[in-house]
N, C-alpha and C positions, 0 to 999 in steps of 0.2 A: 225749236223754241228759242225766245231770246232771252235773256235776264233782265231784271228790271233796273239796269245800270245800264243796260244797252238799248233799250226802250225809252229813258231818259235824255239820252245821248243824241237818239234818233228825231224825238219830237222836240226837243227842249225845253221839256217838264215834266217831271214825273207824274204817273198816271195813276189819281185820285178814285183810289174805289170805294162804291158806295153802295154796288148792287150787284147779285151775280145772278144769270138769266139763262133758264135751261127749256131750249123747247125741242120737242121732238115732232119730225112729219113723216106723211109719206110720201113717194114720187111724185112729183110733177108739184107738189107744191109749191108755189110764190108766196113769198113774205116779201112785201114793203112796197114801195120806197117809202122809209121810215125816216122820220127827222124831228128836233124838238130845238125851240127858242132859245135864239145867242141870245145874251147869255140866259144860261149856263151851258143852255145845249146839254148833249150826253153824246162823251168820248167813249168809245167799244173797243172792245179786244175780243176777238172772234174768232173760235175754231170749230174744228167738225172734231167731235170725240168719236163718235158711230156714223157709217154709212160715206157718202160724201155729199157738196152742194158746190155750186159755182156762186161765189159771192161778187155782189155787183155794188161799185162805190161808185156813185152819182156826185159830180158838183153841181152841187143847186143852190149855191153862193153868189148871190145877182152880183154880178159888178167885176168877179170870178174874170181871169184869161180865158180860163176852162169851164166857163159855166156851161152846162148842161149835156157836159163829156161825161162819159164814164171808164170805165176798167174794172174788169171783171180778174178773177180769180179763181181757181178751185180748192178749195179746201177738202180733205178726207182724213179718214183714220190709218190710213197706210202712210203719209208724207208727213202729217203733225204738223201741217204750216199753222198759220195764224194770217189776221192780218190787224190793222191797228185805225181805226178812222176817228180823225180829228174831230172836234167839234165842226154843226153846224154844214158835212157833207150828209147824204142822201144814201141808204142804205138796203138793199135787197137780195136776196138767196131765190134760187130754186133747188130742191132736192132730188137729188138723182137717185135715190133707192128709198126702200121703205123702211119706217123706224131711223130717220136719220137724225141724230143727236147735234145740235146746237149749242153750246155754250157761250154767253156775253160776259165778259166783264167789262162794266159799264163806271163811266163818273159819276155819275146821278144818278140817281132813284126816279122809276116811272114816276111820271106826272101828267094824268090825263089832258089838264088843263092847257100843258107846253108843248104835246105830242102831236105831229101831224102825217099826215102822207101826201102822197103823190103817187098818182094811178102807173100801175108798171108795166100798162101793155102800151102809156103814152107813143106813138108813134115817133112824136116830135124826139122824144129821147132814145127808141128805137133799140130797146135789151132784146135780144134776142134768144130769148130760154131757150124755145125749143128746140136750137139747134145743137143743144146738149142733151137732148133728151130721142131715145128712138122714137120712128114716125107716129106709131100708134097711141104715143104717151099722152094723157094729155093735162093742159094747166089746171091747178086748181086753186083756185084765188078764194080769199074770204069778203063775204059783200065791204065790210069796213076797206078794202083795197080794191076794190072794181068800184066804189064810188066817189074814191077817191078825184079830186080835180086834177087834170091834167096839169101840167109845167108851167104853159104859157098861161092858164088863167090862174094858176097858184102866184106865180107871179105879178100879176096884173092884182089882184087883192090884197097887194104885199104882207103876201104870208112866209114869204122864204128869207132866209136868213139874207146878210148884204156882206159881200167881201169885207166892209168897214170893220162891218159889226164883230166881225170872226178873227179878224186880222188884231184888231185892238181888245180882244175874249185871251188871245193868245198871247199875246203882250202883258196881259195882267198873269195869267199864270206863269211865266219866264221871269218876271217880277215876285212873286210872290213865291216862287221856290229857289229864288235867289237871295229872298231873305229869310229867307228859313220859316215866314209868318203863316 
């Protein structure tokens, strides 16, 4: 784990909590690709307390070097990693065992109104769960994320957040915990 000296250090503002998010699954479940409106967006801190999951961070920051790359992760209860995603990236798990514990500390408070997804079997972004999971396993998604719009037309409805928008979200918070306000 890091401290939150060190977590400061690393993003260049310290991280505003506002809500702490516990879900449990079982194998082969997918969560996400999750995302909510720069600003405010909601920055997460994310670990696996029970079980494990491979965490997958999506840039879906249009304008992004890296837009519509990802990196993946594993998280479990044996190594105790974490991981920390910025406002305004793109967020999904699959669980690799049953009963797998979740934990978010997030910046913001859900807001249905700000909250969005993006379908995670999108080709065009191309995660590859199952290749963490044995042959027989299989996905299990919830309709709110199999109806989700894919990338290219999230995009084209500019639903997705803009490098702009995210890059001058983070500017104000390096501002604003530089002046202690």
């Amino acid at each position: 784990m890091v401290s939150v000296e060190e977590l400061t250090d690393a993003v260049g503002h310290p991280l505003r909590l506002a809500q702490a998010n516990c879900s449990v699954s079982g194998k082969g479940v997918v969560r996400g690709i999750h995302y909510a409106d720069v600003p405010p967006s909601q920055a997460k801190y994310v670990t696996c307390a029970r079980g494990a999951i491979v965490d997958f961070i999506v840039d879906i920051r249009v304008g992004s070097p890296t837009f519509g790359r990802w990196d993946a992760v594993r998280l479990d209860d044996q190594q105790r990693g974490a991981v920390y995603l910025s406002e305004g990236l793109g967020h999904a798990f699959v669980a690799l065992e049953d009963d797998t514990t979740v934990m978010y500390l997030c910046s913001e408070v859900y807001s249905p109104t700000r909250e969005h997804g993006i379908n995670p079997l999108d080709p065009a972004i191309g995660l590859d769960f199952q290749q963490y999971l044995g042959p027989d396993d299989r996905l299990i998604l919830s309709p709110k994320d199999t109806d989700a719009p894919n990338l290219a037309d999230a995009q084209a409805a500019a639903a997705l957040p803009t490098w702009e928008a995210c890059q001058a979200y983070y500017a104000s918070l390096r501002t604003t915990a530089g002046t202690g306000a």
